[in-house]
N, C-alpha and C positions, 0 to 999 in steps of 0.2 A: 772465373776469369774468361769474356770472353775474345777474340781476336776481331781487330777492325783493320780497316785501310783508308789511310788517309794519301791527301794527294800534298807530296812533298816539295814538287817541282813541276814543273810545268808539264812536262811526258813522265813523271815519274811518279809510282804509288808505292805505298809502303804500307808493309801486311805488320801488323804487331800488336800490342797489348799494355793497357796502362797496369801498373801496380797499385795496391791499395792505396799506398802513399801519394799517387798519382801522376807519376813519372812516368817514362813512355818506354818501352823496349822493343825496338822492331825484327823483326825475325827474317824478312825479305823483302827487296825490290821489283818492282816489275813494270813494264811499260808500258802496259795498258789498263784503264781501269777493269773490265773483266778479267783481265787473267790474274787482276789483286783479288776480284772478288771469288773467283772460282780458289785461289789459295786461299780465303778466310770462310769459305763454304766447307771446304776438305779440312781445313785447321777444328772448326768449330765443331766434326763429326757428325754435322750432316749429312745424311740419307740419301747420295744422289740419285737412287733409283728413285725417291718419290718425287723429284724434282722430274725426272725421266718421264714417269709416269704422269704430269699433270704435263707436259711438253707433247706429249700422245694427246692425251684428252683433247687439248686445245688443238692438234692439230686434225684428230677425229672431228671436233666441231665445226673445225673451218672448210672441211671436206663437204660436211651436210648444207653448210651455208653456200657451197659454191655449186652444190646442185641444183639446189630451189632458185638459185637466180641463173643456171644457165636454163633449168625448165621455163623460168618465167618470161627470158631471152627468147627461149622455142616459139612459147605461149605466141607474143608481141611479132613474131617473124608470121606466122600461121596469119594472125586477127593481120598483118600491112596486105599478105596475099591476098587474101579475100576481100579484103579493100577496094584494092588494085584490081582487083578481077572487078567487082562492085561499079570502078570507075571508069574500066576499060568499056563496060554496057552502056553508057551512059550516053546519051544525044548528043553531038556537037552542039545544036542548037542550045542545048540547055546550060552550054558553058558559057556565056556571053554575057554580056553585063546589056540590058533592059537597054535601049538610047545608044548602042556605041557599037559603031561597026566598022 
């Protein structure tokens, strides 16, 4: 048998269990759908360390992904300066459109 949560009412979930016969027994209420689900995660003798543990992982990878894009942010700031340095040498005359003065 294992424990589920259904939504019974509009703010209201219920943590419980059918029987083989297939009738329903609920065990508790709660008003949010995660704090149903974190009762039928604790109910069911889930492992919350390993949930812990891939909540790190994912949060270790979202670390590395947000350094390669602020390096890559650097990168893009670095290549607009030397641009701009690039643009600041540049002739007035040669900004002008051919015929238009």
């Amino acid at each position: 048998m294992g424990f589920v949560y259904l939504r019974t009412e509009t703010e209201l979930w219920t943590v419980g269990f059918y029987w083989p016969d297939g009738s329903w027994e609920p065990e508790s209420d709660h008003g949010s759908k995660d704090a149903a689900a974190q009762r039928v995660t604790i109910l069911n003798g889930e492992d919350l360390t390993v949930h812990m543990a891939e909540l790190i992982k994912e949060r270790d990878e979202l670390k590395d992904q947000n350094r390669e894009l602020l390096d890559q942010v650097q990168c893009l700031q670095w290549d607009l300066g030397a641009l701009q340095s690039q643009h600041d040498r540049c002739p007035e005359s040669s900004m002008t459109t051919p015929g238009v003065q």
